[in-house]
N, C-alpha and C positions, 0 to 999 in steps of 0.2 A: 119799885112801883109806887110804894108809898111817898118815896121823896118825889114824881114828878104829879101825884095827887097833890101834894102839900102843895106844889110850886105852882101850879093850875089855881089852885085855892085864894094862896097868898098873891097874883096877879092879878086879881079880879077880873072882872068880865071879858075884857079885853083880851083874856089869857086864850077865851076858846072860839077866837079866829086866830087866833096866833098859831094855835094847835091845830084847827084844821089849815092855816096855810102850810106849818111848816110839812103835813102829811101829803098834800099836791104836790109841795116842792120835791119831795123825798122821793116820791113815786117817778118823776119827770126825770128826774137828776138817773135812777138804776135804767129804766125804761130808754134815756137817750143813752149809756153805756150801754148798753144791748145794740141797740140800731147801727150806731158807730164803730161796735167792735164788725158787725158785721155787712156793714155797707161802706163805712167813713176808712179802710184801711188801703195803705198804697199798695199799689199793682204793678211795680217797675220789672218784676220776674216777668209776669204776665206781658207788658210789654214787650220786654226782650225776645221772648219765644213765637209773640205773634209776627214780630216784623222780619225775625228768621228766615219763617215760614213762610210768608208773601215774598221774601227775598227768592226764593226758589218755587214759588208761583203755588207754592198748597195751602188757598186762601180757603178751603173750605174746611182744613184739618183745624188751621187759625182761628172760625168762626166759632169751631165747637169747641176751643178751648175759652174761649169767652164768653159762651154760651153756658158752659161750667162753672161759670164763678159768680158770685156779686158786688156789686159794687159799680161805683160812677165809671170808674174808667174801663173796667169789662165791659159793661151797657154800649159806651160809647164807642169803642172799639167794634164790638159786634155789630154797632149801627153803620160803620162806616165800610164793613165786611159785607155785610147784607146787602148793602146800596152802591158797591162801587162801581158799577157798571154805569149812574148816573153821571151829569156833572154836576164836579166840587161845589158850586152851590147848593145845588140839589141836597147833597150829601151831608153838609154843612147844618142844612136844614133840620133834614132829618137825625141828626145827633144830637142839637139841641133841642129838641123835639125828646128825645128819649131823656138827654140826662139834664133836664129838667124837673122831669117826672122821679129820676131820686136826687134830686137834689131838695125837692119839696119835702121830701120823707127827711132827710135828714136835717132840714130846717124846722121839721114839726115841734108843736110845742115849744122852741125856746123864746118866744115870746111870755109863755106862763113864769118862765124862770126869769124873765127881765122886770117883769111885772109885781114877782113876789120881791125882788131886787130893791123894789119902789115901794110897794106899800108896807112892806113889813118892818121897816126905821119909821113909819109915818103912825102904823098902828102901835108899836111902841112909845112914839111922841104921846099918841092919845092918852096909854095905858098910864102914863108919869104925868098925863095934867092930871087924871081920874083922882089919883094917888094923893098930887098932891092937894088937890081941893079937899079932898077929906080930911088931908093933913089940918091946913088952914082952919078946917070945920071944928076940929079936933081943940087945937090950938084955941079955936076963939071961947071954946068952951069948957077950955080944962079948969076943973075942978076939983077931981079927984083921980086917984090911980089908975083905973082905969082910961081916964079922957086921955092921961100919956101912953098906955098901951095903946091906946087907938090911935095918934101920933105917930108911932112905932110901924103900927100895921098899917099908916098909910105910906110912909115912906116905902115901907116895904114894897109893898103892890107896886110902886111907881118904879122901883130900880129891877122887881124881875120881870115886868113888861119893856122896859127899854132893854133890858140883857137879852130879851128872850130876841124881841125883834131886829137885835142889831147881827143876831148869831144864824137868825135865819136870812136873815139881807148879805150876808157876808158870804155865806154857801150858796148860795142863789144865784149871786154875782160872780162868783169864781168860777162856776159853774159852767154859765150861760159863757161868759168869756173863753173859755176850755173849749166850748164846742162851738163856740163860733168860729175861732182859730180852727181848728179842727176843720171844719165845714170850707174856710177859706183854700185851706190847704188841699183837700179833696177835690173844689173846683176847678184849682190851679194845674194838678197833676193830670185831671180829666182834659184836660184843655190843650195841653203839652204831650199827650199821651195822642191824642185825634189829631195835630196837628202833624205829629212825627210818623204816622201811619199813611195822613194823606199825603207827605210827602213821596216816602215809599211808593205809594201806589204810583202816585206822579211821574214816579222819574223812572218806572222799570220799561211803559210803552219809550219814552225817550230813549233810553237804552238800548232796545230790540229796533227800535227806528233806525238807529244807531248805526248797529253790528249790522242789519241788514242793508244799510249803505254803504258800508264799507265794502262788504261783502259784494254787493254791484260794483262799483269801482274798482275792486279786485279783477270781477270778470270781466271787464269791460277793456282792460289794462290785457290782460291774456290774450284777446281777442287779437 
């Protein structure tokens, strides 16, 4: 505790936006591994079991198993369960219409993380001109022992204001990029998950069309 007083200290001013950026960042960063463990994870099981089940026509056993879960591709899934009786526009509609709605949730906030991305090398810049002005100030009027301590302590200030903001720019950025991937990947599987159900749904009246013309043809042949 004492050594991140000292470090606050010896950064000067600039030290406490740095401190309250890096505490937003930190907050966003736990806060978006929360939402992502439990919205942003793949559903290929969930998948599987649903198109099963529509394969043999128990679309409403299907609904309440994606009704059970969360996440983008659940949502979407159940959207295209709830609505299938429309047409595939219709249906279309109405899925991105839902998973939109977490896809926002899962986009929350990484803007703050791009942002501390940006300014937290730029408040660092600040913190090292502050530093070294002092420095200079120091320099033009050294004197005696002390004016080179004060040399000392400007230097100082100026390299743990750039360390501090280059450490929170660097977690910020890896961060934000993690869950933007993340996010990409979630859309993608939402996407390919509603597209492989409508199919499903598509081709089982084709199929019963199908077997029941065959099945005329058959009787027709008898005849």
């Amino acid at each position: 505790m004492q050594g991140i007083i000292h470090l606050i200290q010896a950064g000067g001013v600039v030290m406490y936006p740095l401190l309250l950026l890096s505490l937003v960042t930190g907050v966003v960063i736990v806060e978006r591994c929360l939402t992502y463990r439990k919205l942003g994870r793949s559903d290929g099981a969930l998948l599987d079991q649903v198109l099963s089940q529509c394969r043999v026509g128990r679309h409403t056993e299907a609904l309440g198993r994606c009704d059970a879960r969360e996440g983008a591709t659940a949502a979407c899934l159940g959207a295209v369960l709830r609505h299938r009786h429309l047409p595939a526009a219709e249906i279309e509609r109405r899925v991105e219409e839902v998973g939109q709605a977490v896809f926002q949730r899962l986009e929350r906030y990484l803007p703050v993380l791009d942002t501390s991305a940006t300014i937290a090398p730029l408040l660092g810049l600040l913190g090292t001109i502050l530093g070294m002005v002092g420095t200079f100030n120091s320099i033009a009027g050294a004197r005696s022992r002390e004016s080179s301590d004060a040399i000392l302590a400007g230097i100082g200030e100026a390299l743990y204001a750039t360390a501090t903001g280059l450490i929170i720019a660097i977690a910020a950025f890896v961060a934000y990029n993690a869950f933007a991937a993340r996010l990409r990947t979630v859309t993608a599987d939402a996407e390919q998950a509603t597209t492989r159900l409508l199919n499903v749904l598509t081709e089982l009246p084709a199929a019963a069309m199908s077997a029941e013309s065959r099945g005329d043809r058959a009787a027709t042949r008898a005849e």
